[in-house]
C-alpha positions as CSV (number, residue, x, y, z in Angstrom):
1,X,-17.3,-9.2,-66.5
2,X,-18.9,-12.7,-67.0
3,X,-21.5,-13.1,-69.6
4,X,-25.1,-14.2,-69.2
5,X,-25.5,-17.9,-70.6
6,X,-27.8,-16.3,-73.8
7,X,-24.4,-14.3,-74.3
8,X,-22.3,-17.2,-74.2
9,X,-24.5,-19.2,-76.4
10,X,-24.8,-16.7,-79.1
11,X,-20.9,-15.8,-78.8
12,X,-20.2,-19.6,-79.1
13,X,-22.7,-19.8,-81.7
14,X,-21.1,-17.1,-84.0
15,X,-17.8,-18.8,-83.6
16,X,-19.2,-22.3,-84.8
17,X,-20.8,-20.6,-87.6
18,X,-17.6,-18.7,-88.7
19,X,-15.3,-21.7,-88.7
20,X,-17.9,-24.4,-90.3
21,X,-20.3,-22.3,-91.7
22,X,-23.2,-23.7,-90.1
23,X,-26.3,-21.5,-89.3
24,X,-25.7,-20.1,-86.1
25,X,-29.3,-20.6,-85.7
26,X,-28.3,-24.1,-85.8
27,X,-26.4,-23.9,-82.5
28,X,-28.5,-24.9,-79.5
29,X,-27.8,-25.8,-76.1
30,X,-28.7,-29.7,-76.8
31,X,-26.7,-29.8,-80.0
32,X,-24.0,-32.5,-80.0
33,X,-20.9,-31.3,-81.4
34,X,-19.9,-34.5,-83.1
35,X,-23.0,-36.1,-83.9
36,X,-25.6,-33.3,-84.7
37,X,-23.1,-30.0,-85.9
38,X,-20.8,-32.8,-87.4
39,X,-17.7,-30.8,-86.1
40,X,-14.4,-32.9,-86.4
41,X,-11.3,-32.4,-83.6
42,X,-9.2,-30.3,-85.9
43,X,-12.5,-27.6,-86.0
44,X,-13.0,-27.9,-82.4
45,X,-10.0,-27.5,-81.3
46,X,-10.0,-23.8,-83.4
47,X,-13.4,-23.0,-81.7
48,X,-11.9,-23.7,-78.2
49,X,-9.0,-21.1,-79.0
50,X,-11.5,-18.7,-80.5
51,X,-13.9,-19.2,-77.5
52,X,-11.0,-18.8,-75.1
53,X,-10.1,-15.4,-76.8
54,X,-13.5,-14.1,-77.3
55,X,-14.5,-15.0,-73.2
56,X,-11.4,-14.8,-71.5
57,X,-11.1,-18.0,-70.2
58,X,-8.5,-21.0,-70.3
59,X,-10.0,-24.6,-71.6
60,X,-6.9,-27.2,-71.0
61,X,-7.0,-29.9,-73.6
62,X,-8.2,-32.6,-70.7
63,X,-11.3,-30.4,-70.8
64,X,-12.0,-30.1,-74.4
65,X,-13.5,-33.8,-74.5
66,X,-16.0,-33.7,-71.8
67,X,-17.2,-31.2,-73.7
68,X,-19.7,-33.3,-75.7
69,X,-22.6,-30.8,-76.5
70,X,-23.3,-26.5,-76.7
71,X,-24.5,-26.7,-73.2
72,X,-21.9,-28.5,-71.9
73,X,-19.1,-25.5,-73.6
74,X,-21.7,-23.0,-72.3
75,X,-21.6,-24.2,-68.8
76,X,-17.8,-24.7,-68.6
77,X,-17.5,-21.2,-69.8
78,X,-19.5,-19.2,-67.4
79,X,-18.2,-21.5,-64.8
80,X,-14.4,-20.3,-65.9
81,X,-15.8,-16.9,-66.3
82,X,-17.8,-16.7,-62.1
């Protein structure tokens, strides 16, 4: 069953939170991953695998760097997910 966008934000936000203990209130759509969350590639790369588990969807590497912002994750998974 695919997930509402709030659901996939607050999922996505949980697992950012986990692996750099940010706030997960500190996860917003508009959030740059790199510049405002300050997440390196070795982090992201753990928060794609947890985010692919946790949603049931595939992100191929090629994918993972367009993937500049929390919108931009949130919007390629519920695309996966439809």
């Amino acid at each position: 069953m695919a997930n509402t966008e709030q659901e996939v934000l607050a999922g996505l936000a949980e697992i950012v939170a986990e692996e750099t203990g940010l706030d997960a209130a500190d996860v917003a759509l508009e959030k740059s991953f790199t510049d405002d969350l300050d997440i390196d590639s070795l982090s992201m790369m753990t928060i794609v695998t947890h985010a692919e588990d946790k949603f049931g969807v595939r992100i191929p590497d090629e994918e993972v760097k367009n993937l500049a912002t929390v919108g931009d994750a949130v919007s390629y998974i519920k695309g996966a997910q439809d």
